[in-house]
C-alpha atoms as one frame of an Amber mdcrd trajectory, in Angstrom:
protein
  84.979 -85.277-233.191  86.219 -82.209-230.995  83.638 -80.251-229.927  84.187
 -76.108-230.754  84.443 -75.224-226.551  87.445 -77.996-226.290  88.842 -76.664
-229.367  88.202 -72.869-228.064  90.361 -74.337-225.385  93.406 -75.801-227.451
  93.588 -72.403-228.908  94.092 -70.668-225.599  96.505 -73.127-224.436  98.142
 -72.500-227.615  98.440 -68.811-227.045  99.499 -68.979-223.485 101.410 -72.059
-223.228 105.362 -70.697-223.619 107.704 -73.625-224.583 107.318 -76.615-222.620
 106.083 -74.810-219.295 102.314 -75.454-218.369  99.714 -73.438-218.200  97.597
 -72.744-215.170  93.864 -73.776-215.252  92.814 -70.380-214.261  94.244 -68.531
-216.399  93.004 -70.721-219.160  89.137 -70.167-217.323  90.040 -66.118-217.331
  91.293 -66.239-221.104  87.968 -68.112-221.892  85.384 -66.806-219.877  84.241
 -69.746-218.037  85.133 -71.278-214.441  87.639 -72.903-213.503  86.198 -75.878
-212.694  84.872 -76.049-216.827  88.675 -75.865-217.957  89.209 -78.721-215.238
  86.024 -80.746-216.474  87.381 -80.184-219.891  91.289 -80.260-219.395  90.443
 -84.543-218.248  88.089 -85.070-221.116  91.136 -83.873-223.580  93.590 -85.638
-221.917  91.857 -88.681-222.102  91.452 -88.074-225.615  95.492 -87.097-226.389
  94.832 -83.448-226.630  96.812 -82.796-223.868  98.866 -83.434-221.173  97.005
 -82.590-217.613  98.187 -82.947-213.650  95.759 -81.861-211.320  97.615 -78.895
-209.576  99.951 -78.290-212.165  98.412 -77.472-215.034  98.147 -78.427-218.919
 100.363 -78.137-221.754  99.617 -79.446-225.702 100.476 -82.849-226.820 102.064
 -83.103-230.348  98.083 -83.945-231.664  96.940 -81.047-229.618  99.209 -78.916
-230.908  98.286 -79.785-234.544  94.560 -79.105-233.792  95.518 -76.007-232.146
  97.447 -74.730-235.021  94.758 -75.978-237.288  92.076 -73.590-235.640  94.391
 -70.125-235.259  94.696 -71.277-239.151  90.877 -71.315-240.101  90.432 -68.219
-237.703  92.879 -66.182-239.492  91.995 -67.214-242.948  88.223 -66.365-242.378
  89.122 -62.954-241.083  90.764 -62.329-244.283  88.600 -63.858-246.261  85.971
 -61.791-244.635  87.716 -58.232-243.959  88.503 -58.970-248.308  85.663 -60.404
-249.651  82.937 -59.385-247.364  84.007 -55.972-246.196  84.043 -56.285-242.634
  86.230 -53.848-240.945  89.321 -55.448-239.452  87.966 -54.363-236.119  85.026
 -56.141-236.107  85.933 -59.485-237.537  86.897 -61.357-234.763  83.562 -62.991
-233.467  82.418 -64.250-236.099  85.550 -65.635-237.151  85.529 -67.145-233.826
  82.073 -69.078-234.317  82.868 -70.322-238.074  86.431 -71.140-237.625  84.929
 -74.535-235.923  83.187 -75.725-239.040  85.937 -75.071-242.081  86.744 -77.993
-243.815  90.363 -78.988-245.110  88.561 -78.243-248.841  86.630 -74.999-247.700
  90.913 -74.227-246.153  92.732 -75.044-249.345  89.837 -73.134-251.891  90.174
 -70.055-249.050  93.969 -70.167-248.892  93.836 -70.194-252.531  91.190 -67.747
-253.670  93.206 -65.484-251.050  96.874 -65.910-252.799  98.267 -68.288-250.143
  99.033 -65.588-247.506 100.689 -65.288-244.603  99.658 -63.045-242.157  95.497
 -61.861-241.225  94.280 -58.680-241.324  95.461 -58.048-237.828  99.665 -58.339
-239.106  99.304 -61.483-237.126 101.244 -64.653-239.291  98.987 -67.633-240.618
 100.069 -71.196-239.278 101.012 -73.124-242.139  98.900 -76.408-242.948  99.154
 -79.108-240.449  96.937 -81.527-241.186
């Protein structure tokens, strides 16, 4: 199991990594909040684990399984601020946190039923496009 800060952190690599270039342990640390030596601390443990691919020095970049579980989270994170901003009323503006603490506990049933009950769409209340499913 991937704990929600490492998977906090596949997102982020995810939004700053561009192509095949790697991205810089601080600005992962800014992105997230935390200190650099955190993203270091964490950058080993997911490397270990096939998450990604880390050098000391030079930085991180997703591995095809990292990638997945990357895509996987932006996925439940947009989803749930539909689902929320639609079903629950929340203004657009305001939907992100708490997005941002459930996204980590979304099944792949609790996905499908939301995709579904939603009419399979494909962008979040922000105009920003759903990942397809990757699981």
């Amino acid at each position: 199991m991937i704990l929600p800060k490492a998977e906090d952190c596949l997102k982020t690599v995810y939004h700053l990594q561009d192509d095949d270039t790697r991205v810089a342990p601080s600005a992962i640390a800014t992105a997230m909040g935390v200190k650099p030596p955190t993203v270091t601390t964490m950058s080993q443990r997911m490397h270990d684990d096939g998450f990604i691919h880390y050098e000391p020095y030079q930085g991180v970049r997703l591995t095809a399984r990292g990638g997945r579980r990357a895509l996987t989270v932006v996925r439940h994170h947009r989803l749930l601020e539909l689902f929320l901003t639609e079903q629950f009323g929340y203004d657009w503006s305001d939907v992100h946190d708490d997005a941002d603490v459930l996204e980590h506990s979304v099944s792949e049933t609790l996905e499908a039923r939301t995709s579904t009950v939603l009419a399979n769409p494909t962008v979040d209340p922000h105009g920003a496009p759903i990942p397809t499913c990757h699981h």
